[in-house]
N, C-alpha and C positions, 0 to 999 in steps of 0.2 A: 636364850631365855627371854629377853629382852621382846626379840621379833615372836616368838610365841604367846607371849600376853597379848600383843598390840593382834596379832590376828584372833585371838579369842573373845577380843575388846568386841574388833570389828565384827566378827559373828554372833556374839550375845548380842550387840547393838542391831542388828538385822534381825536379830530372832524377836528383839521386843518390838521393833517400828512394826513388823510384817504383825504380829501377834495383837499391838495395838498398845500393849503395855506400856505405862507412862508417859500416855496421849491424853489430855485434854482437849478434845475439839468440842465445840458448841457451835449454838449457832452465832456466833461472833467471826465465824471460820469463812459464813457466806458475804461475799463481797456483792455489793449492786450500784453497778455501773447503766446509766442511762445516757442515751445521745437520742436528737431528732436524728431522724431519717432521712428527711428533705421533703418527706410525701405530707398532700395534707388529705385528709379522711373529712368530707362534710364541714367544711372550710375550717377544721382544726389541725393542727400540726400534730403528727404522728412522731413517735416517741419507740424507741425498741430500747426493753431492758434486757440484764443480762446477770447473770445471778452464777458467781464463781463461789465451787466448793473449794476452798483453799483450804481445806483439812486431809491429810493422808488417807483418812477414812471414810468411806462410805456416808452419804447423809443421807437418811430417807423423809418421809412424810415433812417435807418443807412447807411450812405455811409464814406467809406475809400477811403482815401485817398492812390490811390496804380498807381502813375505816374510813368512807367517805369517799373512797378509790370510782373514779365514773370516766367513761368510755364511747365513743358513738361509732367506734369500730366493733368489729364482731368477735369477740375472745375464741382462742382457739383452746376449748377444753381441757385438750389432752397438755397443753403446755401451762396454761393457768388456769384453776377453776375457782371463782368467785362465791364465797357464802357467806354471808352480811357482812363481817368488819375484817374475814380470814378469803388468801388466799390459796390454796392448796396447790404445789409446784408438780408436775409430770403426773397427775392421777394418786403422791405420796410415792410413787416408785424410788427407788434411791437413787442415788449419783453420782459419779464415780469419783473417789480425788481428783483435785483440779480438770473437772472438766464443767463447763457453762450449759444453762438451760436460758432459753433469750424467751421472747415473746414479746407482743406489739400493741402500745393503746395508740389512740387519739383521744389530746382533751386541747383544752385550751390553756392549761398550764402543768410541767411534771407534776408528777404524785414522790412524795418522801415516800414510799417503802420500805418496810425495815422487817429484817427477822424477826418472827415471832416466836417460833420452835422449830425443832428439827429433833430426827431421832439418829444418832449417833450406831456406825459398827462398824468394828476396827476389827472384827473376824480374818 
């Protein structure tokens, strides 16, 4: 009886992670980790960030937070797109649990970026 609950446990517990149910991720779940590179872009020190979905779920339409964020490297689009004070992560495509979206500035001092939204799906 005993080993029959504990495997029912174990299988409702998988039906709700996989379902999503009684997940909370936000965007508090995106972790942003930054290093220099070593390289320097137009005598400024290049910088590669990196942007971890630590949530089991799906995040899409990630935008940062990057007011006053400047660059004299050439941004690559498809991995950040810059619009006044937001920056928009893979085009808004989503991304998968714990997996990283990086991409590369030069300035002459890191940018704080910080999550601004994300859209959550635990489907």
């Amino acid at each position: 009886m005993v080993a029959m609950f504990k495997v029912f446990s174990a299988v409702l517990l998988l039906c709700l992670i996989g379902q999503g149910m009684g997940l909370s991720c936000t965007k508090n779940d995106l972790i942003i980790k930054q290093n220099k590179t070593g390289l320097v872009v137009n005598k400024k020190p290049e910088f590669t960030v990196s942007v971890l979905n630590a949530c089991p779920c799906l995040q899409g339409n990630i935008k940062l937070d990057c007011h006053g964020f400047q660059t004299v490297e050439k941004e690559d689009p498809v991995q950040m797109n810059q619009t006044g004070g937001e920056c928009l992560l893979v085009n808004g495509s989503t991304v998968a649990p714990f997996s990283v979206v990086s991409f590369n500035y030069a300035w002459d001092t890191q940018f704080p970026f910080k999550p601004l939204s994300s859209e959550v799906d635990c489907k």
